[in-house]
N, C-alpha and C positions, 0 to 999 in steps of 0.2 A: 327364665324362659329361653327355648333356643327353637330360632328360627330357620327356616332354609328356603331361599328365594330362588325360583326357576327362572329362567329367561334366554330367550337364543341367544344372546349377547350382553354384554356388558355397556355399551357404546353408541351399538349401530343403530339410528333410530331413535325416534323421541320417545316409544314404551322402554325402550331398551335402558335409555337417558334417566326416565322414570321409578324404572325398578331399581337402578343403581343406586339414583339418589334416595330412595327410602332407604335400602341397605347400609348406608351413611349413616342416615339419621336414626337409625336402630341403634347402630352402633356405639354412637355420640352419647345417646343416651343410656348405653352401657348397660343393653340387650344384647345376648349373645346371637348374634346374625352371622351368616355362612350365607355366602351365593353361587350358584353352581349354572355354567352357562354351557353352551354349544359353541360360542365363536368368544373369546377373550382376545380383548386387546388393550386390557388396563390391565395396571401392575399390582394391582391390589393382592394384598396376601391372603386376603379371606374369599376372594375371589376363586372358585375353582372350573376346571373344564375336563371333560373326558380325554383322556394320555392313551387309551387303546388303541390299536390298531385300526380295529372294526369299529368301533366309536369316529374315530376322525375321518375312517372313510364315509362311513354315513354324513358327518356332518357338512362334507365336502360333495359327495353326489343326490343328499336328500333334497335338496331343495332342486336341481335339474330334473330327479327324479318325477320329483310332485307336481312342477312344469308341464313337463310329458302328459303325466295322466289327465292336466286339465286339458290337453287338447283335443278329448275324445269328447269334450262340450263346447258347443257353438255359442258364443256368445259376445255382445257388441260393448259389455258393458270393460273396460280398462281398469275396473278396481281390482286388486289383491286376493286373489283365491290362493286357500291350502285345503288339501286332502288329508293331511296329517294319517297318513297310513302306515309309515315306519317304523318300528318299534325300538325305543333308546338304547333300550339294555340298562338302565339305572331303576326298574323298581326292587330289585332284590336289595342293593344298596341303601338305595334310600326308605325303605318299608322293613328295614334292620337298623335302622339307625338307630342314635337316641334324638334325635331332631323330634321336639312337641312340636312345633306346624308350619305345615307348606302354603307357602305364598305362590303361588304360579303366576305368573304376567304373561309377555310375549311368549307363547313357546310352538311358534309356528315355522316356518320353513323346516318342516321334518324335525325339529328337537324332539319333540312326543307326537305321540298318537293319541289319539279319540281313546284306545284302549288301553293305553299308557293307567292314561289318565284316570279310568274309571279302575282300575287295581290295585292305583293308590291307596292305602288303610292307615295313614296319617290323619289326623285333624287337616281339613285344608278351606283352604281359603284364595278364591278365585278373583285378579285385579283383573278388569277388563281395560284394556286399551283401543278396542273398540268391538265390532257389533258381531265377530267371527261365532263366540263361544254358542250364541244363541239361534246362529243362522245355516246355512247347509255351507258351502264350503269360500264361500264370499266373506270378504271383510268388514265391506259397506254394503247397506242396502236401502233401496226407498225406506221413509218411515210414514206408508199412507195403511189407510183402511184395508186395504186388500193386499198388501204384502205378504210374502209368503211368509216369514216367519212369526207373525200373527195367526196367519189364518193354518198354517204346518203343509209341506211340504207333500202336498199330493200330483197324482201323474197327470190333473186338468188345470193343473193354473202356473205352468211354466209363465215367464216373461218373453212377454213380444219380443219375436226376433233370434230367439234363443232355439238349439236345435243341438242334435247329435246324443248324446248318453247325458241323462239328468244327474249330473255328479253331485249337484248340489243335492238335490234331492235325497241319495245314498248314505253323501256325507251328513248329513242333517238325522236319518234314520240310524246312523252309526253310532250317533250321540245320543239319540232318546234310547237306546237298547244298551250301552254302556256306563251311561251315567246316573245307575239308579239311586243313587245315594246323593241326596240334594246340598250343593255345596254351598257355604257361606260367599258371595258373591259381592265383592268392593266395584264401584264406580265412581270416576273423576267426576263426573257430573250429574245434576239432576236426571236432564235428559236421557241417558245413557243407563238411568235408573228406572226409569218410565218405560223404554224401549226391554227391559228385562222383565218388567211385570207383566207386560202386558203380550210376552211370547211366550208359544203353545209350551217351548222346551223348558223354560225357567218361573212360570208365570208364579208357582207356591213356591218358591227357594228363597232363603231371606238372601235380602240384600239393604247394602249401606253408601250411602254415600259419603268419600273423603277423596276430596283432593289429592294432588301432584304434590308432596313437598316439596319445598324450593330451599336452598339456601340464602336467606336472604340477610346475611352478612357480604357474600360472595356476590351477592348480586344486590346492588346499590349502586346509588350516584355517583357518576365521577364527575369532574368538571368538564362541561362540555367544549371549551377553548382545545381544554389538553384532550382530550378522548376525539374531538375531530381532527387534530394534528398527528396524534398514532397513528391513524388510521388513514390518512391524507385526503379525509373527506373536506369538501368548502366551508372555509370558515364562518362564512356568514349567510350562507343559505337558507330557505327553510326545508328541511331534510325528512321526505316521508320514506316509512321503513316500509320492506313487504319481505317476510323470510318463510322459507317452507323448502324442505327435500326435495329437487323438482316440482318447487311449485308451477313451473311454467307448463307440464306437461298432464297434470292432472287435474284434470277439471272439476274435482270435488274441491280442490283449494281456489277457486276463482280468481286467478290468474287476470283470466278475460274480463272478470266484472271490473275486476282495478285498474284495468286499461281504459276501459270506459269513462270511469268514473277522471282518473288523471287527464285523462283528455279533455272533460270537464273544469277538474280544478286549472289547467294550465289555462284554459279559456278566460280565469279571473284571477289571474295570478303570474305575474312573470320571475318570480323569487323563489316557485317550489321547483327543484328538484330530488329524484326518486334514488334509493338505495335499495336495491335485488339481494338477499343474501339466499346461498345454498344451490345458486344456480352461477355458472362461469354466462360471459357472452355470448350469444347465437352468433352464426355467421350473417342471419339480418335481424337484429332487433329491432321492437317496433318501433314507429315514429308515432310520441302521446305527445308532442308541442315541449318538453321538456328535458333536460337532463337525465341520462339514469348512468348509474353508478352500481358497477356489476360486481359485488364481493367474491363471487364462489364459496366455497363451502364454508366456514368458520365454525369450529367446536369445542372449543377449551371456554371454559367459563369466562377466564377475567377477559380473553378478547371479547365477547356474548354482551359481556357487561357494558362494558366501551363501548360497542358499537350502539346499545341500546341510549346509552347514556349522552351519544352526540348525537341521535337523530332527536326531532318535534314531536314526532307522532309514530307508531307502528300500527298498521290495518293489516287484520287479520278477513282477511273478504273472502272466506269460505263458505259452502252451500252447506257443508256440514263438519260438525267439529263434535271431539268428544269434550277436553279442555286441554288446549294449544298448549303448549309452554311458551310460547313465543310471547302468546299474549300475559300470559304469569310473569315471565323471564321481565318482557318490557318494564310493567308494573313495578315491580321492587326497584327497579333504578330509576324512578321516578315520569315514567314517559306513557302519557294516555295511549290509551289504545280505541281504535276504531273498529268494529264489525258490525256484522248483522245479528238482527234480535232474533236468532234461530238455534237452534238444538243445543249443545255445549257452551256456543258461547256466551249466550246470557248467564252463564256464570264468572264467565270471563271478567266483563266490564257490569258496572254501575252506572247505567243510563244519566249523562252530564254530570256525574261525580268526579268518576275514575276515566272518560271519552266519552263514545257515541256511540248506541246500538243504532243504526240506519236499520229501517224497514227491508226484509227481507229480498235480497236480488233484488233491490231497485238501485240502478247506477245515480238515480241524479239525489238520492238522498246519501249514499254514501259520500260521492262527491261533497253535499252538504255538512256531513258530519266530520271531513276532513278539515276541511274547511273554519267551521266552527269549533274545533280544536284551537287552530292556529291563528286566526284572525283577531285574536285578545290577547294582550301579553301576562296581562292581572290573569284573567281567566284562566292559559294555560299554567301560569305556575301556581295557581290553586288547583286545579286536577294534577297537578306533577306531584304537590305535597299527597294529596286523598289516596293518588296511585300508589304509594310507596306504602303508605298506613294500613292500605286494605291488604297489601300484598302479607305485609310481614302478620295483619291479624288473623288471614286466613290459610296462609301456606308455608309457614314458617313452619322447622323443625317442632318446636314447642308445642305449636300447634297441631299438629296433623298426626303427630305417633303416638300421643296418648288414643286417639280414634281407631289404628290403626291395633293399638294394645288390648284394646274391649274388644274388639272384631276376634282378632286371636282369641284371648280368653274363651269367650263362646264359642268357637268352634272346637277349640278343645273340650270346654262339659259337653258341650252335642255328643263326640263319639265317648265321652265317658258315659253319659245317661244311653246310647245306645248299645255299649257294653253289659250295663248292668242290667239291660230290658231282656238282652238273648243269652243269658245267666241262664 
């Protein structure tokens, strides 16, 4: 079988991070895998990008481009819009290839178009890294009863607040008119699978759920003496993690709720201090009673590993999540994890197995469940062992690409039995 994985990047971003490491574990198991991205910045040799002229100028003015045109909508809400309206210039290529089936992931800041996409005549097969594919041009979206991508994108049920040209709305109608051929559709999570049945656009399209691979030789214990001394974290600390791309400025990672809640824990604790990764210092960081310790960015695995490996606990205190790697990543090196029992991440953690699902947005149960991590030493290094066990039973190579090889399979007889139907 030969695969070909789409993705804007190689790198940038946890989908990004995601589709790579499938590509890997394809590989590994000695699956003929090909990745073809829009931004490369691994050196990988099976890794490919557009050398064109016109190719890299697109891939350098699309995403300002797409920019621009959301500004012709008013809106309060700070999550991730594309309009994906450019066209790649790779269906000829790729719809001449011998490549049996397309795995698409990220393929947003202008890599493809909505109409890209629908021209595709490969077997294919659609990872979602979050809630874009099935919404109008939003990445996140509420998941209530009256959402619009539930209930489809008409001109009377904009969101409060919202005004100017319904882009979403456009983009949303872009994809019910292009994408009439129903794709085999992969999701990290339950949730995320829930959220695909039950919209207007994908609600009869099969869909499966498989996890993020992890490598989780790569990502394992290290000794936490030596792994806080690389990294010149306190030796004897009790060291909570909080890591996210700008977690500080996006309020779907709840940043604010884990201020709350620390502010809390330091209330009954004078020995916890905090570790920030993927964010540098503000010029005023907050006062939570406690230490914090500002990494900046870190993305090579074996530092990932280390740093998970010398903190107590990682809390992933999001309002919505599809599945973190952060909270995966923690796991296999042995370090519970805290969140909320809400969308993704109840796949995440095992409620006082592997940490603590805390009650949804409540600060003083998270607080609690940080807490109740740390406050047993027997305790936590039997959730450190469960963490490590669950990681590598459900996210390990071994695990996750035979699921992802049945997914394939089937979408390749789909377009053979609809070959043989239009005979």
């Amino acid at each position: 079988m030969k695969a070909l994985i789409l993705s804007y990047s190689d790198t940038t971003g946890g989908a990004s991070r995601a589709a790579t490491r499938l590509h890997k574990a394809l590989l590994e198991s000695k699956i003929q895998s090909r990745m073809h991205v829009g931004i490369k910045k691994s050196d990988l040799s099976t890794v490919d990008s557009s050398q064109g002229k016109i190719s890299k100028v697109l891939r350098i003015l699309g995403p300002t481009l797409g920019d621009q045109l959301m500004r012709f909508q008013k809106s309060p809400s700070p999550i991730l819009h594309s309009p994906a309206i450019l066209p790649s210039g790779l269906l000829k290529e790729i719809n001449n290839s011998d490549t049996d089936v397309l795995n698409l992931h990220w393929i947003n800041n202008e890599f493809l178009s909505i109409e890209d996409i629908g021209y595709l005549r490969k077997p294919l097969v659609l990872t979602l890294h979050d809630m874009w594919a099935f919404c109008g041009s939003e990445h996140y979206a509420p998941d209530d009863i009256n959402t619009r991508w539930r209930m489809g994108y008409s001109s009377d049920n904009r969101p409060e607040g919202h005004s100017g040209v319904d882009i979403d709305r456009w983009v949303w109608k872009r994809k019910l008119n292009a994408w009439r051929r129903p794709m085999d559709i992969v999701t990290p999570s339950r949730w995320l699978a829930d959220c695909v049945k039950n919209s207007v656009l994908m609600h009869n399209w099969p869909v499966t759920v498989i996890p993020n691979p992890l490598d989780t030789l790569q990502y394992q214990p290290w000794p936490k003496a030596m792994a806080r001394t690389l990294l010149g974290l306190p030796p004897t600390a009790t060291l909570v993690l909080f890591g996210a791309i700008g977690g500080g400025t996006d309020p779907r990672k709840g940043w604010d709720l884990l201020q709350s809640a620390l502010i809390q824990v330091a209330n009954n604790s004078s020995d916890v201090q905090c570790v920030i990764l993927g964010q540098s210092e503000p010029i005023m960081p907050p006062q939570l009673g406690l230490p914090l310790h500002w990494l900046g960015h870190l993305s090579d695995d074996v530092t990932l590993s280390i740093l998970y490996s010398a903190v107590d606990v990682t809390v992933v205190p999001s309002r919505q999540e599809n599945l973190p790697q952060s909270g995966t990543e923690a796991q296999a090196c042995g370090c519970p994890v805290v969140a909320f029992n809400t969308t993704g991440l109840k796949d995440i953690v095992e409620h006082e197995q592997t940490g603590y699902l805390a009650e949804a947005y409540k600060t003083e149960d998270l607080a609690r469940g940080i807490m109740w991590v740390l406050e047993d030493k027997d305790r936590h290094s039997k959730l450190s062992v469960q963490a490590r066990q669950r990681a590598v039973s459900l996210w390990s190579h071994e695990v996750v690409v035979p699921q992802y090889l049945e997914v394939y399979g089937r979408a390749i007889d789909h377009i053979r039995g609809l070959a043989i139907l239009t005979k």
